[in-house]
N, C-alpha and C positions, 0 to 999 in steps of 0.2 A: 333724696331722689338723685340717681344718678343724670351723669351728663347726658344730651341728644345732639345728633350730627344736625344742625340746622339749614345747612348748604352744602355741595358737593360739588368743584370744578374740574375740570383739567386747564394745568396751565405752566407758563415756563415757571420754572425757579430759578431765582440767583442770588449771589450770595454776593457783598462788596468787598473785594479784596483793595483792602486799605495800602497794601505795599505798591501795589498796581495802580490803585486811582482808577479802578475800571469795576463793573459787575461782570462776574464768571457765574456757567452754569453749576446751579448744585450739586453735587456727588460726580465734579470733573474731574481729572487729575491733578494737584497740584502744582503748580509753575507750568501748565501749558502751555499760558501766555507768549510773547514773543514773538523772536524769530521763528520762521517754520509758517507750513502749512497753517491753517486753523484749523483746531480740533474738531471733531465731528459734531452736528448736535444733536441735542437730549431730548428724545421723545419728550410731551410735555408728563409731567406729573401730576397724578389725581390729589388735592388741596381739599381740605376737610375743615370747614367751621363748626365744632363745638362749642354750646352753652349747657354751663354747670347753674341750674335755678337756685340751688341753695346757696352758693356763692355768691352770683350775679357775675361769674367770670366767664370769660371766653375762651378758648383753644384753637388755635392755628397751627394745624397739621398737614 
């Protein structure tokens, strides 16, 4: 049996940049960060909970 979408949000995303010591948005520029303006931000992104039943596993998309 294939996998089903079990939930569906919109929400920020972010990613930890470890050299930073901070959370940046997903699919930012890299090395934004810093000096400067702050970069713009990121509409939120639609995040998808799949479950695979024959697995018993989960997908976060």
């Amino acid at each position: 049996r294939s996998e089903r979408v079990l939930c569906s949000a919109r929400a920020a995303v972010l990613l930890y940049d470890e050299a930073q010591k901070l959370w940046v948005p997903a699919g930012g520029v890299p090395g934004a960060g810093g000096a400067g303006p702050p970069p713009p931000q990121n509409p939120p992104s639609c995040v998808q909970l799949f479950h695979q039943p024959g697995s018993l596993g989960f997908r976060l998309v």
